[in-house]
Residue, then its C-alpha position, 0 to 999 in steps of 0.5 A: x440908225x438907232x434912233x429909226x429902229x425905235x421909231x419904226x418899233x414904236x409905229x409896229x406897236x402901236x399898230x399891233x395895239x389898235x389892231x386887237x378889238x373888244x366886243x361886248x354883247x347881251x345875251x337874252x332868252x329869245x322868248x322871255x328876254x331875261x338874261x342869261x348867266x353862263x352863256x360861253x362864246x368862243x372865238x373860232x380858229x383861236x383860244x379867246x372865250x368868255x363867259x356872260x356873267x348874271x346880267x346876261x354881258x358877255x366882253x371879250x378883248x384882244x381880238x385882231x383885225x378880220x372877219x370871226x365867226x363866234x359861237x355862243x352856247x348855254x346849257x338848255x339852249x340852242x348854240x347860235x354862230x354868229x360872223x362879225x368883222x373887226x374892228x366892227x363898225x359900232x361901240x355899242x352893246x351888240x344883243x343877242x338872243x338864244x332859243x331854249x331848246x325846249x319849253x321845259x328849259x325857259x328860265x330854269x336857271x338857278x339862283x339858290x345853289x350860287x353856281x352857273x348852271x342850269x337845273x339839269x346840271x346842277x347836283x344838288x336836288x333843286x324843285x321850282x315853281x315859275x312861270x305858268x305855274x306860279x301865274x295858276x297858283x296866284x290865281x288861287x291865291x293873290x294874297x300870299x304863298x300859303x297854296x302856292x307851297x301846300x301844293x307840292x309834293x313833300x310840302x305841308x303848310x301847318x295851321x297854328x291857330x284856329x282863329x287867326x289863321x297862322x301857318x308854317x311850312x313843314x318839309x318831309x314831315x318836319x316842324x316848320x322851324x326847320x325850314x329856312x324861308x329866304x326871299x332872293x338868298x336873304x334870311x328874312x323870315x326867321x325867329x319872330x319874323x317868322x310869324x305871319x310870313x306865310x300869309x303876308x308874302x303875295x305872289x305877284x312880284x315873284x319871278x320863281x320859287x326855289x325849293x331844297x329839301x333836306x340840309x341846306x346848311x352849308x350855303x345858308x347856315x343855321x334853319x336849313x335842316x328840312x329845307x329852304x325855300x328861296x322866293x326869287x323877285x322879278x327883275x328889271x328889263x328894257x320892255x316895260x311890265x306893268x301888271x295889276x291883279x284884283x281878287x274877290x272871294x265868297x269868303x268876303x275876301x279883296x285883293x289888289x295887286x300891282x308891280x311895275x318894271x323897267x330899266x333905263x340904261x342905267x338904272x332900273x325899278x321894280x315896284x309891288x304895291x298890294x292892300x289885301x282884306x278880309x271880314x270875319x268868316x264863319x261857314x260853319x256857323x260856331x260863331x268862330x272865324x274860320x278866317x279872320x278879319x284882317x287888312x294889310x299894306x305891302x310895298x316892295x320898291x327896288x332900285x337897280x343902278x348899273x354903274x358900268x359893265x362891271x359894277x351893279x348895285x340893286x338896293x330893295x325895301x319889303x314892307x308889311x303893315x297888318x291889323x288881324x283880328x279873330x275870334x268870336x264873330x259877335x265880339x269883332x262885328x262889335x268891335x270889342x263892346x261885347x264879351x268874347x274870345x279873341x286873337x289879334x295880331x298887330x304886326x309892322x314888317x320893314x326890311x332891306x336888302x343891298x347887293x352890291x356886284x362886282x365883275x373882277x374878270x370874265x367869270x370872276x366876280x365878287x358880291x357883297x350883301x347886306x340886310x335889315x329886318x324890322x319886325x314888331x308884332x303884339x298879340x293879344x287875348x283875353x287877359x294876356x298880351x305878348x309884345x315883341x321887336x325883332x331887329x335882324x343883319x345879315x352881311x355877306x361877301x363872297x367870291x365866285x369863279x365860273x368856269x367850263x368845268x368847275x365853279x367855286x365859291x367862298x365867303x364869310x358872313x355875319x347875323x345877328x338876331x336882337x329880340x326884346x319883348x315889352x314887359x306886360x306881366x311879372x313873367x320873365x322876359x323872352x329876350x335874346x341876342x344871338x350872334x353867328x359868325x360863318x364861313x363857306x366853300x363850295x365847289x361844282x365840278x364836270x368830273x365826265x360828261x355824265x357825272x357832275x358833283x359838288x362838295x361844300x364846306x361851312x363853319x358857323x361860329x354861334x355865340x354862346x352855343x359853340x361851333x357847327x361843322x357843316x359838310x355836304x355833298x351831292x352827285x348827278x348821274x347823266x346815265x342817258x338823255x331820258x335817265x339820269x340820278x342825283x345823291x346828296x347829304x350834309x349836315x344841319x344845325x338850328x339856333x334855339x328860340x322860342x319860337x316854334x309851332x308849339x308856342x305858337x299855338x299858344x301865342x307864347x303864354x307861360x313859355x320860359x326863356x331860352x337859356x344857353x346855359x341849359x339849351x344846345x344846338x339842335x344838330x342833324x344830318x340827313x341823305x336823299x336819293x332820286x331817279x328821274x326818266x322822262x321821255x316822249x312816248x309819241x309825237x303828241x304824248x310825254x312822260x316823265x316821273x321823278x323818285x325821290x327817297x329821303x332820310x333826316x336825323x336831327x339829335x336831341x331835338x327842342x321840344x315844349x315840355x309842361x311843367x307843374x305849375x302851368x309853365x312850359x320850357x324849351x327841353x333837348x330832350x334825350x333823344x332823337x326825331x327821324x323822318x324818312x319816305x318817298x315822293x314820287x313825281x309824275x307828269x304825263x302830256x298828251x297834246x293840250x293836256x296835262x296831267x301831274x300825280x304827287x305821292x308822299x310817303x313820311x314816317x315821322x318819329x320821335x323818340x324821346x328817352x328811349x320811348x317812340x311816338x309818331x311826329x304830330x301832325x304829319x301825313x303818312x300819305x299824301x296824293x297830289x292830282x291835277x289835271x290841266x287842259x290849256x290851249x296857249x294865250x286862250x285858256x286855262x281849265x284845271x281840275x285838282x285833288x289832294x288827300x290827306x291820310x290820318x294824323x295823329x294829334x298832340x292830345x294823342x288822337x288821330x284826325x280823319x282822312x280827307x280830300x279836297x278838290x278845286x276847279x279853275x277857269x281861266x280866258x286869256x287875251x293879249x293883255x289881259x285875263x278873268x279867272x274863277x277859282x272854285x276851291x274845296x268845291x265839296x267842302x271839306x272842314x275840320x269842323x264837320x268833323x267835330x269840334x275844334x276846341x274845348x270848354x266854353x266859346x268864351x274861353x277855349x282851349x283850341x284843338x290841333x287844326x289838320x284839315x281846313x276851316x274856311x271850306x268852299x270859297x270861290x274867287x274870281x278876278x281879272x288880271x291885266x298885262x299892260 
C-alpha cells in the first residue's frame, strides 16, 4: 500500500510541475522600437509579476495551466492587457509593444542617475537633449558637440585658445574642470584627455545627452561639482540603421559621417566612422585663423554579444586621430617655410569600454565595467613644445535591485590617472599618477504617490590626497499633473592637475608641477531648487516653464598664480568661489509651432584672502530664443537668438555685450533630408570689437576670447536614412 501512496505522490508531482509555465517576452517602445527597462507585468487574479530589465525581457515562471490576462504597465506609457492561454503554443520570445502616453514622453528614460525610472519620476534634476532635437542641433554641427551644449540654458562652451579653436564647458558660471564629461557613464574626458574632447566628439552616433548641474559627486566621484554631462551611444536593434551625413561649410569646412546598426539574435553592432576638415579660415582678415586648419579620423566600433536571457556583454572602441594646426595664415598655406605664429596640436585619442550585465533575478542584476583611455597629444609653438601621455582605468561593479517602490544600488570602483610628459626643456616634468579608491550607495524610494526621494552616499579614497565624504539628497513634489517641484544637494570634490582653462590658454608654458605635498583637494557643496507647471491652454496651444535657482560652494579653490621669475604654479588660495542665479525655461506651442525662451542668471565670485572679484568669463545674463516651425517627416524651418551681457576679463576688462542670430531649413523625405544652416547670419565677432592679442602678429600674447571669431558661416548638407 506503501509502495502505490508514492507512485501515485510521484504522478501528482510531477503533474503539478508541468503544470506551472514560464512566459518570456520583449517589451518595445511601439514607435521608436528601443526597449523598455521597468516595464512591470502582473498576473491578473495572482501575486506573480516582474519587472522587464535594461534589454526590454520581461520572464515570469511558476504560472499554472489556463487562461490569464497580464498586464503591462511603464510610467510614460499606456498599460496594455493582454490574454494568453498556458501552456501557450510557443517557446518563442513573445513581443510587445507599449505607446507612450505622449510625444514629450518618447525615450526619456534615464541612464546617468542608474534607477529605473523615467525622468518625471526621477528626484534628481536631469535635462536631455535627444531626438529631433539632437538631429537640429547636429545639423549645426556634425563634426562635434561644441553647439549642441552651448545651446542650453546654464551652459557655456569657453574658447581657451584664439588660434587653435579649443573649448571647455562651463556649467552655472563655473570653470570647465569642474564639469565631468562621460560618454555612456564612462570618465573618458578627464586630466589631459580632457583637451579637445569638445571638438573631437561628433554627434551622430549619440542616441541622448544626459545633463546634471550641480554635485554629481556621489554616483560618478571626483570632477562633478558643476555638473555632468553624460553622452549616451545609440544601441543595436532588430531593424537595420544605416545613416551618413555630409556637411560642407563656407568657412571651407567637410564633414562625412556614418554609423551603421543592427543585431542578430545573438549578437549585435554599432559601427561610427567620421573624417572631418578644415582649411585655415580668416574672416576678419588678420592674417589669424579664426578656425584652424585640421583633419581627423574618428572610428567608434561596438560589439553587443547576448550570451543568454540573463547574461549580455557590449564591448566599444573610441578612437580619434587629429592633426590641427593654427596660427598665422602665411605661415600654414606655406607649410611652415615662412616665419610666423603658430599652434599645432597633434593628438591620438584611443579608449575602450566593456560592460558586462548580469541578470541575478527579475529586478536584480549585477553589472561590471571597465575602461581604458590612451590620449597623446603634442602641442608646439614658436620655441616650446609641451609632449604628454595619458593612460587612464576605470573599473566598476555594482549591484542593483528595482522594485515598485524602491531602487537601490551599490558598488565600489577603482581609476587611476598616469600622466608622463616627454622632457623637451630643463623645466620640471608635470608628471603625475593618481589613484582613487571609491564606494557608492543610493537609494530611490516612492515615499507617496506624490513624493519621490533619493539619498546616496559615497566615499572616495585619493591616494596622497586623503578622503572624500560625498552625501547627497534630492526630493520630487508631485503637487498635481501640471505642477510639481524637485530640491536637491551634496557634496563635491576635485583632484588637482595641471590641467585647467588657465593653462591651457598657455599651452602649459612655465606652469609648476602639482605637489600634493603643497596642493589639497578642492571640496564643495552646492543646492538647487526648481518649479516646473506645464499645461495645455487650448486644443492647439501648450505651455510649460521650468525655474530653476541654483547655489555652489567650492572652498579653497586651485587658482594659476604667477610668480616673479615668469613661472606660474597651482595655489589653493585662502578662500572661496560662489556661483548662485537662476534659469528659467519656457516653452510655448501653438500647432506646428514652437517657440523656447532660456534665461540665465549667474553671479560668479571669487574670493580670494578676503578680496571679491567677479569669476572671469561668465555672463551675468544670458537669453536663449528659438522659434521652430515643423510640419512632420516634411520640414523643419528655425530661427535662433542668443545674448551674451559683458563679462569681465582675466586682464581686469570687461568684454561687449553681444547676440548672435541662426537660421535653419530643412526638407525631409522618407529616407533622407537637405539642410542649410545660416549661423551667425550678422556676424558678430570678437574681432569687430578689437583686437584679439598684443604685441607683434609674430609673437603674440593672446587676449581672453568671449565672443566668437569664425562670424557668419553657412553649412549646408544631406543626411540619408537607409
Amino acid at each position: 500500500m506503501q509502495k502505490y501512496f508514492f507512485i501515485i505522490s510521484a504522478i501528482f508531482i510531477v503533474g503539478m510541475a508541468q503544470a506551472q509555465n514560464n512566459f518570456k517576452a520583449v517589451v518595445k517602445d511601439e514607435q521608436t522600437k528601443e526597449p523598455i527597462l521597468g516595464v512591470t507585468a502582473v498576473v491578473n487574479n495572482t501575486s506573480i509579476n516582474s519587472v522587464s530589465n535594461d534589454e526590454g525581457i520581461l520572464f515570469i515562471s511558476d504560472i499554472p495551466n489556463g487562461e490569464y490576462t497580464i498586464t503591462f504597465s511603464s510610467e510614460g506609457y499606456k498599460s496594455k492587457t493582454e490574454t494568453f492561454v498556458f501552456p501557450l503554443s510557443t517557446n518563442d520570445t513573445l513581443e510587445l509593444f507599449l505607446e507612450s502616453e505622449s510625444e514629450e514622453l518618447k525615450e526619456i528614460m534615464i541612464t546617468s542617475t542608474r534607477s529605473s525610472r523615467t525622468i518625471r519620476n526621477i528626484p534628481t534634476r536631469v535635462e536631455f537633449i535627444a531626438g529631433e532635437e539632437l538631429e537640429e542641433k547636429g545639423n549645426m554641427k556634425p563634426g562635434d558637440i561644441r553647439m549642441l551644449l552651448n545651446e542650453s540654458t546654464g551652459i557655456q562652451t569657453q574658447q581657451t585658445s584664439a588660434t587653435s579653436a579649443n573649448s571647455s564647458i562651463r556649467i552655472q558660471g563655473l570653470d570647465g574642470r569642474y564639469t565631468q564629461i562621460l560618454k555612456d557613464g564612462f570618465p573618458l574626458y578627464s586630466g589631459a584627455s580632457s583637451g579637445l574632447g569638445l571638438l573631437q566628439t561628433p554627434p551622430l552616433d549619440l542616441k541622448q545627452v544626459e545633463i546634471i548641474k550641480g554635485s554629481a559627486s556621489t554616483l560618478y566621484g571626483g570632477g562633478a561639482i558643476a555638473g555632468l554631462v553624460n553622452l549616451i551611444s545609440k544601441t543595436p536593434t532588430a531593424e537595420k540603421e544605416l545613416r551618413f551625413h555630409i556637411n560642407g561649410t563656407s568657412a571651407l569646412g567637410l564633414d562625412i559621417n556614418g554609423f551603421y546598426s543592427q543585431s542578430f539574435n545573438k549578437i549585435g553592432l554599432t559601427l561610427f566612422a567620421s573624417h572631418n576638415r578644415n582649411a585655415p579660415y580668416d574672416p576678419a582678415d588678420i592674417h589669424l585663423t579664426a578656425i584652424p586648419k585640421f583633419e581627423r579620423f574618428n572610428i567608434n566600433p561596438k560589439l553587443f554579444v547576448f550570451f543568454s536571457d540573463k547574461t549580455k556583454l557590449d564591448f566599444g572602441i573610441n578612437t580619434a586621430f587629429e592633426n590641427r594646426i593654427g596660427g598665422d595664415i602665411d605661415y600654414i598655406k606655406n607649410n611652415g617655410n615662412t616665419n610666423g605664429y603658430f599652434e599645432k596640436n597633434d593628438t591620438k585619442r584611443i579608449s575602450t569600454q566593456l560592460t558586462l550585465t548580469h541578470q541575478l533575478k527579475e529586478n536584480q542584476q549585477l553589472v561590471f565595467r571597465n575602461s581604458f583611455n590612451n590620449f597623446n597629444r603634442i602641442i608646439s609653438i614658436p620655441n616650446y613644445t609641451f609632449d604628454g601621455l595619458q593612460n587612464s582605468t576605470f573599473s566598476e561593479v555594482t549591484y542593483s535591485h528595482n522594485g515598485k517602490i524602491s531602487d537601490w544600488v551599490t558598488g565600489a570602483n577603482l581609476y587611476t590617472d598616469n600622466f608622463s610628459e616627454k622632457a623637451t626643456t630643463s623645466f620640471p616634468l608635470r608628471d603625475y599618477k593618481q589613484v582613487t579608491f571609491g564606494a557608492f550607495v543610493q537609494n530611490t524610494i516612492k515615499a507617496k504617490e506624490w513624493l519621490h526621494i533619493e539619498t546616496g552616499l559615497r566615499g572616495d579614497c585619493v591616494v596622497d590626497y586623503g578622503f572624500a565624504f560625498l552625501p547627497k539628497v534630492s526630493a520630487l513634489f508631485k503637487i498635481s499633473d501640471k505642477l510639481s517641484s524637485r530640491i536637491g544637494g551634496g557634496l563635491g570634490y576635485k583632484t588637482p592637475t595641471i590641467f585647467t582653462e588657465e593653462s591651457e590658454k598657455i599651452q602649459y608654458k612655465n606652469v609648476l608641477p602639482i605637489d600634493s605635498n603643497f596642493n589639497s583637494l578642492e571640496k564643495s557643496y552646492g543646492v538647487n531648487f526648481d518649479v516646473n507647471y506645464k499645461t495645455n491652454i487650448t486644443d492647439e496651444v501648450s505651455f510649460s516653464i521650468n525655474q530653476l535657482f541654483f547655489y555652489t560652494y567650492i572652498n579653497n579653490p586651485l587658482i594659476l598664480t604667477p610668480l616673479p621669475n615668469n613661472t606660474f604654479q597651482f595655489v589653493n588660495i585662502d578662500g572661496y568661489i560662489d556661483t548662485k542665479g537662476t534659469e528659467t525655461n519656457i516653452k510655448l506651442g501653438y500647432e506646428d509651432f514652437k517657440l523656447f525662451i532660456g534665461y540665465t542668471f549667474t553671479d560668479a565670485m571669487v574670493n580670494d584672502n578676503g578680496i571679491k572679484s567677479q569669476n572671469p568669463l561668465t555672463s551675468k545674463h544670458r537669453l536663449n530664443n528659438v522659434l521652430m516651425y515643423e510640419i512632420e517627416e516634411k520640414w523643419k524651418i528655425g530661427l535662433e537668438a542668443y545674448y551674451y551681457s559683458p563679462q569681465k576679463l582675466n586682464d581686469g576688462s570687461t568684454g561687449k555685450n553681444y547676440w548672435v542670430f541662426g537660421a535653419m531649413i530643412e526638407k525631409l523625405w522618407e529616407h533622407f533630408s537637405i539642410y542649410a544652416n545660416f549661423e551667425n547670419f550678422t556676424d558678430t565677432r570678437q574681432t569687430k570689437f578689437g583686437s584679439i592679442y598684443t604685441g607683434s602678429i609674430s609673437n603674440p600674447t593672446f587676449k581672453d576670447i568671449y565672443a566668437p571669431l569664425d562670424g557668419f558661416v553657412i553649412n549646408a548638407g544631406v543626411k540619408i536614412k537607409l
